[in-house]
N, C-alpha and C positions, 0 to 999 in steps of 0.2 A: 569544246569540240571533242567529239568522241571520234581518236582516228581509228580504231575497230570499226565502230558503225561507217564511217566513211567510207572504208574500205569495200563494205559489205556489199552498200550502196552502188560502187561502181563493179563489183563483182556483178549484181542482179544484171547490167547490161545485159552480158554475156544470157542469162536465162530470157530476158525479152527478145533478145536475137532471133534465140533459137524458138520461143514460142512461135511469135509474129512469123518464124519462116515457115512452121508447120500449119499455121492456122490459114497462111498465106495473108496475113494481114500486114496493118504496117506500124511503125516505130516514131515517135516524135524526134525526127531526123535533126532537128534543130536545137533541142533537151540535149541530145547525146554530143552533137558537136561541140555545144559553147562549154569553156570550162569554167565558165562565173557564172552559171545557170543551175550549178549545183549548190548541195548545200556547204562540201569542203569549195569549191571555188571561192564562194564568196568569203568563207572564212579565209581563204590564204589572201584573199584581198584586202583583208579589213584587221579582225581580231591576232590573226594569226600573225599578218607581215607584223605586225604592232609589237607583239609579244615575242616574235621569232625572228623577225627578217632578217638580225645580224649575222643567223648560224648561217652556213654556206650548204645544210642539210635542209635547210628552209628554199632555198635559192631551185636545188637539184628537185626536189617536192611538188613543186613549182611548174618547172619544166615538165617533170616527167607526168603530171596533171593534164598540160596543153599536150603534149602527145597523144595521151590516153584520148581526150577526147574529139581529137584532131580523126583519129582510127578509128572512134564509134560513129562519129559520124561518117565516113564512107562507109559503113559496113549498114548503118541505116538509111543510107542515099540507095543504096544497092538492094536494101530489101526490097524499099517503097516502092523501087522502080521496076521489081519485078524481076531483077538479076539475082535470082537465089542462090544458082552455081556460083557467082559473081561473092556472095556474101558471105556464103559457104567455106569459099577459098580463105577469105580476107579472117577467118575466124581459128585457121590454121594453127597449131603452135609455133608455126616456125614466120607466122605474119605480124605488122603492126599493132593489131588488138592483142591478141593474147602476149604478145611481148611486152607490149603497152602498160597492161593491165597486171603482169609480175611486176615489171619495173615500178611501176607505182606503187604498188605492195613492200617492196623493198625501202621507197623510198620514203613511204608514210613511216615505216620501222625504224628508221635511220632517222628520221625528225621527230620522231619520238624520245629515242634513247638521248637523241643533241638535245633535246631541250629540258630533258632529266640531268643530264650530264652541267647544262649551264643553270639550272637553279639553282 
């Protein structure tokens, strides 16, 4: 697993947000919520918990994943539905998604270095 590209991956959210809100179109609201519907989900579920689960930077990776996509998905329930102000807000610095989406960043970095550190 490439946690660069993973990263990147859930950074693009953030740009179909913002398409989908300009084009007034909509977002696969369902992709965005599930966090084992991605390609890092599934790895934390499988290859990853296998190779990693024991570090507790694996654990936090984890979590702060199910947030991330806990947050993308209201903010793509809210596109769909046509609550743009609504999506607008939620896409804030100071909201779920974007806090979501450093914290994630953080924490893919931070299970990185643990799993260099335990090799």
């Amino acid at each position: 697993m490439d946690l660069d590209h993973a990263l990147e991956a859930h950074v693009m959210w953030k740009v179909k947000f913002r398409m989908a809100m300009l084009e007034q179109g909509s977002v696969d609201a369902e992709a965005a919520g599930r966090a084992d519907g991605c390609e890092l989900g599934r790895w934390l579920l499988t290859e990853g918990r296998e190779r990693l689960g024991r570090l507790g930077a694996f654990a936090e990776c984890e979590a702060r994943h199910r947030d991330f996509h806990a947050a993308a998905g209201r903010v793509a329930r809210a596109i769909n539905s046509g609550r743009l102000e609504e999506a607008s807000r939620l896409m804030k610095p100071s909201e779920a998604f974007t806090l979501g989406s450093a914290a994630l960043g953080r924490a893919l970095a931070d299970l990185l270095r643990a799993s260099k550190a335990g090799a």
